[in-house]
C-alpha positions as CSV (number, residue, x, y, z in Angstrom):
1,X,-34.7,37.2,8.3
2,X,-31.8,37.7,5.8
3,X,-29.9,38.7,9.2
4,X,-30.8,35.7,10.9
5,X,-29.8,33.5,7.7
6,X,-26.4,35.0,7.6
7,X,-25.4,35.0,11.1
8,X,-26.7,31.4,11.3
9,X,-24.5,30.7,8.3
10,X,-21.2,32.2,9.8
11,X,-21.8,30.7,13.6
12,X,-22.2,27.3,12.2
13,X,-18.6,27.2,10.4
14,X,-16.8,29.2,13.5
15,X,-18.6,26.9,16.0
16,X,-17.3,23.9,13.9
17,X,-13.7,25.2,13.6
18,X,-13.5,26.3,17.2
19,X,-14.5,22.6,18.1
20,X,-11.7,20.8,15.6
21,X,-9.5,23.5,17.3
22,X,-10.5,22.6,20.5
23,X,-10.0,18.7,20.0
24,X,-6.7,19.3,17.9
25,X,-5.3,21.1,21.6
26,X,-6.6,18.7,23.7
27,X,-4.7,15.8,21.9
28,X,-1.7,17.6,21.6
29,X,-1.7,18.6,25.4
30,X,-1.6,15.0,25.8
31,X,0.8,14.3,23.6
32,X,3.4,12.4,26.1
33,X,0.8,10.4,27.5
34,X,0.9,6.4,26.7
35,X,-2.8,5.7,29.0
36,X,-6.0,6.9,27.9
37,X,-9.4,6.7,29.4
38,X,-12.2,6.0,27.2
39,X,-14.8,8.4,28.9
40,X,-12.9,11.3,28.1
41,X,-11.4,12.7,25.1
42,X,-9.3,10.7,22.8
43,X,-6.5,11.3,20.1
44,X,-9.0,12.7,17.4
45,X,-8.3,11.2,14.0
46,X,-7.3,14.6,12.6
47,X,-4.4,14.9,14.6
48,X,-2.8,11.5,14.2
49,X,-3.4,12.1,10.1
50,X,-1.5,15.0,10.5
51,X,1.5,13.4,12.2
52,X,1.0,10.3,10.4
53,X,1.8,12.8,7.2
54,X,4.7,14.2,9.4
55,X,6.3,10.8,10.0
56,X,5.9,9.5,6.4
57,X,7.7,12.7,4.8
58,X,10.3,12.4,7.5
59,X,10.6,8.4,6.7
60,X,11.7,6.6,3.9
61,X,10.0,3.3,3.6
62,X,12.1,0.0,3.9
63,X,14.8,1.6,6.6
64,X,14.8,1.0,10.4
65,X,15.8,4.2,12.0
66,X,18.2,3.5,15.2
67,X,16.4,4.7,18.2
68,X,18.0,6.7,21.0
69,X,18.9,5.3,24.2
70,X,15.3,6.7,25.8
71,X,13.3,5.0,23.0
72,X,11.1,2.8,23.5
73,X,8.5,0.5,21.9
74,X,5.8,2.7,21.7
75,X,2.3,0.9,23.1
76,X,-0.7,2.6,24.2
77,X,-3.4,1.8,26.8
78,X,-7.0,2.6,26.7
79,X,-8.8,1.8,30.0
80,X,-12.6,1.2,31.0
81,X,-13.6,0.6,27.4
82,X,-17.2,-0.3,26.9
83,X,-18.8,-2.7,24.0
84,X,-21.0,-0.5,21.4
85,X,-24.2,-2.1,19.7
86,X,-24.0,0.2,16.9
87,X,-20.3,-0.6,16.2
88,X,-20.7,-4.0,16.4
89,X,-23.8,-4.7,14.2
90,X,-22.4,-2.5,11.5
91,X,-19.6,-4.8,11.6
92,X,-21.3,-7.6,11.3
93,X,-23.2,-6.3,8.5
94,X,-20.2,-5.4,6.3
95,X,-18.6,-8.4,7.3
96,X,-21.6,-11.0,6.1
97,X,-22.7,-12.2,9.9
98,X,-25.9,-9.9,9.4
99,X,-27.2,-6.7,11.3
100,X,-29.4,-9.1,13.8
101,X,-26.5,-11.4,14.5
102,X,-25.6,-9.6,18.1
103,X,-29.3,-10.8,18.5
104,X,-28.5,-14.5,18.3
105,X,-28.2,-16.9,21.3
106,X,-25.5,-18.8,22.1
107,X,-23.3,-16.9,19.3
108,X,-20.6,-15.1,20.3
109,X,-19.1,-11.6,19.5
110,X,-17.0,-12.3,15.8
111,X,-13.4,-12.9,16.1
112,X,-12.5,-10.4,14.3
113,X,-14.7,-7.6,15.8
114,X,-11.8,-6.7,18.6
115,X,-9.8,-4.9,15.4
116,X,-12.2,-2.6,15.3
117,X,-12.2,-1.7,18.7
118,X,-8.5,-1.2,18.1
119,X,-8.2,1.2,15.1
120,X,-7.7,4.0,16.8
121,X,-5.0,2.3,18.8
122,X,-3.3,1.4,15.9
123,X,-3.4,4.4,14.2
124,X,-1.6,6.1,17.4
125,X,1.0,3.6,17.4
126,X,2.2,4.1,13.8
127,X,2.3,7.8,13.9
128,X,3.9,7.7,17.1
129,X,7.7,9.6,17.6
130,X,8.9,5.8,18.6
131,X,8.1,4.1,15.5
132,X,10.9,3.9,13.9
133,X,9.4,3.0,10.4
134,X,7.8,5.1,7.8
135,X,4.0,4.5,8.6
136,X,3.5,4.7,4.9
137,X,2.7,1.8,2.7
138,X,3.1,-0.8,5.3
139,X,2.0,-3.9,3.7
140,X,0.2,-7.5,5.7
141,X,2.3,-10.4,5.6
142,X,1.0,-12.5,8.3
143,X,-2.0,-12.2,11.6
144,X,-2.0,-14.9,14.3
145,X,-5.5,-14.2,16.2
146,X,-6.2,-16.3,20.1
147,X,-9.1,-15.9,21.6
148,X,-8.8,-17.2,25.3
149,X,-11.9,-16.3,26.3
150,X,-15.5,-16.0,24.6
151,X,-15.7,-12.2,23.7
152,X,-19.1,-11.8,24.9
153,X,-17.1,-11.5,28.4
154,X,-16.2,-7.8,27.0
155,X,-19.9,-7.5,27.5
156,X,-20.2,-7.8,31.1
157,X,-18.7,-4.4,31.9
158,X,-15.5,-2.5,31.4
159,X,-12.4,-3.6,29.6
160,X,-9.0,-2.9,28.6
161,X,-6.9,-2.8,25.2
162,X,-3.7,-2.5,24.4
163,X,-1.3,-2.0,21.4
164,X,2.4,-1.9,21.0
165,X,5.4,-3.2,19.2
166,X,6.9,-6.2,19.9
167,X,9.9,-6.4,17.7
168,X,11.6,-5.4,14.0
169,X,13.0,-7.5,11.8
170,X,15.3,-6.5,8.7
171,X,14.8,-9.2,6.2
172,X,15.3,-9.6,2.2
173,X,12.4,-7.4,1.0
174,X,12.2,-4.6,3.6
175,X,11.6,-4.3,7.5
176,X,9.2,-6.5,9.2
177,X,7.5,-5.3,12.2
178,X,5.3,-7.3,14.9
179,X,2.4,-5.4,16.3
180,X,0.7,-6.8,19.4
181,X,-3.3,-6.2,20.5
182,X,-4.9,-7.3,23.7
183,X,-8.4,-7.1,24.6
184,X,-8.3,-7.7,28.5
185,X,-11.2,-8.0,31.3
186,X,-10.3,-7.8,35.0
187,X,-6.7,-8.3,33.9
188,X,-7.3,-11.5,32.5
189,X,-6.6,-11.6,28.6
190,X,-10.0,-12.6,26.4
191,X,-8.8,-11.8,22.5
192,X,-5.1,-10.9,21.7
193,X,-3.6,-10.7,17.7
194,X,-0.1,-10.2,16.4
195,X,0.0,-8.6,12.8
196,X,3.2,-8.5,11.1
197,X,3.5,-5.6,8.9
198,X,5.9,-5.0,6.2
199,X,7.8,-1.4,5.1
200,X,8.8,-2.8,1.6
201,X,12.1,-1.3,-0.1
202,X,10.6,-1.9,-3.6
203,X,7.6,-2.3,-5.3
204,X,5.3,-4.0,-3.4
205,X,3.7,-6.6,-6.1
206,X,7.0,-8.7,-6.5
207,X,6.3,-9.2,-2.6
208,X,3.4,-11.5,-4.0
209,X,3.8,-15.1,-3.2
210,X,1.6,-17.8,-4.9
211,X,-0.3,-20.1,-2.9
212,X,-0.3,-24.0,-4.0
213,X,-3.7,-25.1,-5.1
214,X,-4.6,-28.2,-3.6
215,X,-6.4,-29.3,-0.7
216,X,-4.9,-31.4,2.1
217,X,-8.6,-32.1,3.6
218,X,-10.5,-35.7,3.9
219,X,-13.5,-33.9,1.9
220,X,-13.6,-30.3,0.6
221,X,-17.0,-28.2,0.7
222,X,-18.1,-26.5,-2.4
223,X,-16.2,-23.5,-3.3
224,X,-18.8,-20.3,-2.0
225,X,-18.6,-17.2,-4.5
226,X,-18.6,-13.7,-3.2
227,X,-19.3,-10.3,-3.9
228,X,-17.0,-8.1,-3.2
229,X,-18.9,-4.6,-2.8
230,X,-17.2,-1.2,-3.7
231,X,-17.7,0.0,-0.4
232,X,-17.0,-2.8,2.3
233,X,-18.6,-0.7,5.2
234,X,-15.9,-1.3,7.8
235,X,-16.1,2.7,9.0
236,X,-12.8,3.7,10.8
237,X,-12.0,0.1,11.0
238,X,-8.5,-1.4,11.3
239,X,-7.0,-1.8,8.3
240,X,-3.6,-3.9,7.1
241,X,-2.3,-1.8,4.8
242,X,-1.9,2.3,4.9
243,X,-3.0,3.7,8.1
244,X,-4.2,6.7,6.3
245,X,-7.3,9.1,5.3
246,X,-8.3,5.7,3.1
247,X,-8.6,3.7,6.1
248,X,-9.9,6.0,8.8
249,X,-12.9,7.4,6.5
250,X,-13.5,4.6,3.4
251,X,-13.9,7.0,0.5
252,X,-15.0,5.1,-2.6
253,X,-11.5,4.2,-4.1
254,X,-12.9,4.5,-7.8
255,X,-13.5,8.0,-7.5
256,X,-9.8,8.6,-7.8
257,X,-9.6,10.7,-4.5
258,X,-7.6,7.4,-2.8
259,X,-4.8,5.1,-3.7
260,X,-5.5,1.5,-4.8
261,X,-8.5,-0.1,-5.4
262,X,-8.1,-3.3,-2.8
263,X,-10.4,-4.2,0.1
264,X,-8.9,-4.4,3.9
265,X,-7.6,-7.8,5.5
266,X,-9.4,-7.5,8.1
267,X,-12.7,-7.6,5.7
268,X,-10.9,-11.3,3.8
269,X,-10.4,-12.4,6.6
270,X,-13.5,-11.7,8.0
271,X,-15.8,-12.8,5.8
272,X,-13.8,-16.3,5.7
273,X,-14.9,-16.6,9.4
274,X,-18.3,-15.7,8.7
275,X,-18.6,-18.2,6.0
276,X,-16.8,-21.2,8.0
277,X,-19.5,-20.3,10.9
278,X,-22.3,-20.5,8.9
279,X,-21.4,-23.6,7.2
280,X,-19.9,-25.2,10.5
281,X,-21.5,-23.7,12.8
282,X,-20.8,-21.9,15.8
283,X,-19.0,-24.4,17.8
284,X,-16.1,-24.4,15.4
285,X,-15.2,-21.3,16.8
286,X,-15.2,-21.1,20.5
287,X,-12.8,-20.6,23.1
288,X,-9.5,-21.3,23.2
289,X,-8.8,-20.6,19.4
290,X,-5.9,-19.5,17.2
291,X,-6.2,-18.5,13.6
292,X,-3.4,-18.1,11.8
293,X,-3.7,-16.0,8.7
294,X,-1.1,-15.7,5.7
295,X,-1.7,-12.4,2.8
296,X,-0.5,-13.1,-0.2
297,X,-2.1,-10.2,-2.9
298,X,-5.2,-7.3,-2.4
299,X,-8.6,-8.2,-3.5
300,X,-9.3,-5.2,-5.7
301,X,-12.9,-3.5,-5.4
302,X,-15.5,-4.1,-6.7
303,X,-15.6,-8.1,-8.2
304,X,-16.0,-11.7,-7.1
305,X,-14.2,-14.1,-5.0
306,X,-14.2,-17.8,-4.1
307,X,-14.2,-18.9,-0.5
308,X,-13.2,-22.4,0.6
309,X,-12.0,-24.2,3.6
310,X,-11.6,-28.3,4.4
311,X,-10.6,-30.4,7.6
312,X,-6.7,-31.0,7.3
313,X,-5.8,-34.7,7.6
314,X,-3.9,-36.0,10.8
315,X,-1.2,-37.7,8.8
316,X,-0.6,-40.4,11.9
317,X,-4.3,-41.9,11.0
318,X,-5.3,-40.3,7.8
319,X,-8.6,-38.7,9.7
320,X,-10.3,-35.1,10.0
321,X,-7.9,-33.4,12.4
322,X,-8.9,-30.2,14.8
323,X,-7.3,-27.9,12.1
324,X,-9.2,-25.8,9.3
325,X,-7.6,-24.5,6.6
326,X,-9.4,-21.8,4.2
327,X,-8.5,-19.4,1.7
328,X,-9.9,-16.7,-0.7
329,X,-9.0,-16.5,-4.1
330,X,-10.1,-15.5,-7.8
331,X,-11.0,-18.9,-9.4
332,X,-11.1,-16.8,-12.9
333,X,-7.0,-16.1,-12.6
334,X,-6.1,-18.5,-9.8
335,X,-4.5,-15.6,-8.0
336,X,-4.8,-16.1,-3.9
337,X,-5.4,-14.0,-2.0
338,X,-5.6,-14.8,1.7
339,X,-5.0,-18.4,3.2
340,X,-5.2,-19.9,6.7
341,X,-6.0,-22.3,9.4
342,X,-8.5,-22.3,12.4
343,X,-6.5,-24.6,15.1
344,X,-9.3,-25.8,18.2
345,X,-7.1,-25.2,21.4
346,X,-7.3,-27.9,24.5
347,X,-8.7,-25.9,27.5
């Protein structure tokens, strides 16, 4: 028996480093390649952590490296991607729509779910050779999100995404990059985003802008107070700010293991949608949409927040416009720490 128990206990750990080896070869044999399919092996998370490391020693943060005449944008491809229960009620637990909500009728699939779905992407973009920015401490300054189709269409079989650069931008504070993501179904595009992310030359808090405090809207709805968990639940979920061991796994930040103790924009902004389509209801938004999101400071973990959103005003007639602004902020300080605007698009 004592045999067994030790030849049980040395198989287990060989089997499981002969598997990591396994998948750590398989990725790196593929190391050129820019299209992926989804029903065989992917980058594993372990080896884009490790050149993520590679690229952040090698990079200094706030400096666009010149790029050779062969670079290129780096953007990735992952084909015949299929929609995951599992994945998608867990976000919509964490985010505040509720496990059941993929059980509703006439809902559809949260705007911000397709992030998700690209994490991995994004991860494989920033740690690329091509990105010429340190992947380290890239900080949100700004999301536009259009959804030209409902995203319940990703439902009815296989679909595409895609992720890529777009363009840098040297400005005052640092280097601003745009990174693009599609979600496409039979080549027709149903949910695309642009995040701009920013490789800061300095410390990042005097990067904090202050958001004014009034309200532009004909009546404003009751401020809604939030908990902010420890643990926001979004497991390997895209996040805005490092793409690092923090955001790939969600280790408690409190425990010291991690850097700071802030949620992910993707959760803000989120749970702002999940509030405005409870409140609103679910017409507010469907197809066409663009959201247009600004960040402004991290929500640190754990604590409370205040949600609120309002109508604008059409300043021709002085009536409830198709635009909805909302923002989430810390009534106790005033400090703000997301704002934006839901715009209804004409078909």
């Amino acid at each position: 028996m004592d045999y067994c128990t030790k030849l049980l206990s040395l198989a287990v750990p060989a089997y499981g480093f002969y598997t990591i080896c396994i998948s750590l070869y398989e990725t790196y044999r593929r190391k050129k390649c820019v299209v992926f399919e989804s029903r065989r092996a992917l980058p594993c998370y372990l080896y884009l952590y490790v050149k993520y490391k590679i690229q952040a020693f090698r990079k200094r943060r706030g400096q666009l490296y010149p790029g050779s005449e062969k670079t290129v944008n780096p953007t990735f491809t992952i084909l015949n991607c299929r929609l995951k229960v599992n994945e998608l009620r867990w976000y919509c637990w964490a985010a505040g729509y509720g496990w059941n909500y993929p059980d509703s009728v006439f809902r559809d699939i949260p705007l911000c779910f397709c992030h998700v779905l690209c994490g991995r992407l994004l991860a494989m973009v920033t740690s690329s050779n091509d990105f010429r920015l340190s992947p380290q401490g890239l900080l949100p300054v700004q999301e536009t999100i259009r959804k030209r189709q409902p995203i319940d269409e990703l439902k009815k079989g296989c679909f595409r995404l895609e992720a890529g650069v777009t363009e840098y931008r040297p400005v005052d504070s640092g280097v601003e990059v745009d990174i693009c993501f599609k979600a496409l179904r039979a080549d027709q595009p149903v949910w695309e985003s642009v995040v701009t992310l920013l490789s800061p030359r300095h410390c990042p808090m005097s990067l904090v802008r202050h958001c004014p405090t009034g309200v532009d809207g004909a009546t404003e709805i009751k401020p809604l107070e939030i908990r902010v968990p420890l643990l926001t639940g979004l497991k390997s979920a895209w996040a805005f700010s490092d793409v690092s061991l923090k955001n790939l796994l969600v280790l408690p930040p409190r425990l010291g293991i991690v850097g700071h103790s802030s949620t992910h924009g993707l959760w803000m902004v989120s749970r702002c949608l999940a509030e405005i389509e409870k409140h609103k209801g679910a017409d507010e938004l469907r197809a066409p949409l663009c959201v247009s999101v600004q960040f402004r400071q991290p929500l640190v973990l754990p604590g409370r927040a205040v949600i609120r959103f309002w109508k604008a005003r059409d300043e021709a007639c002085l009536q409830p416009s198709n635009v909805c602004r909302f923002q989430l902020q810390d009534d106790s300080t005033g400090t703000c720490h997301i704002m934006g605007e839901l715009v209804r698009e004409s078909d």
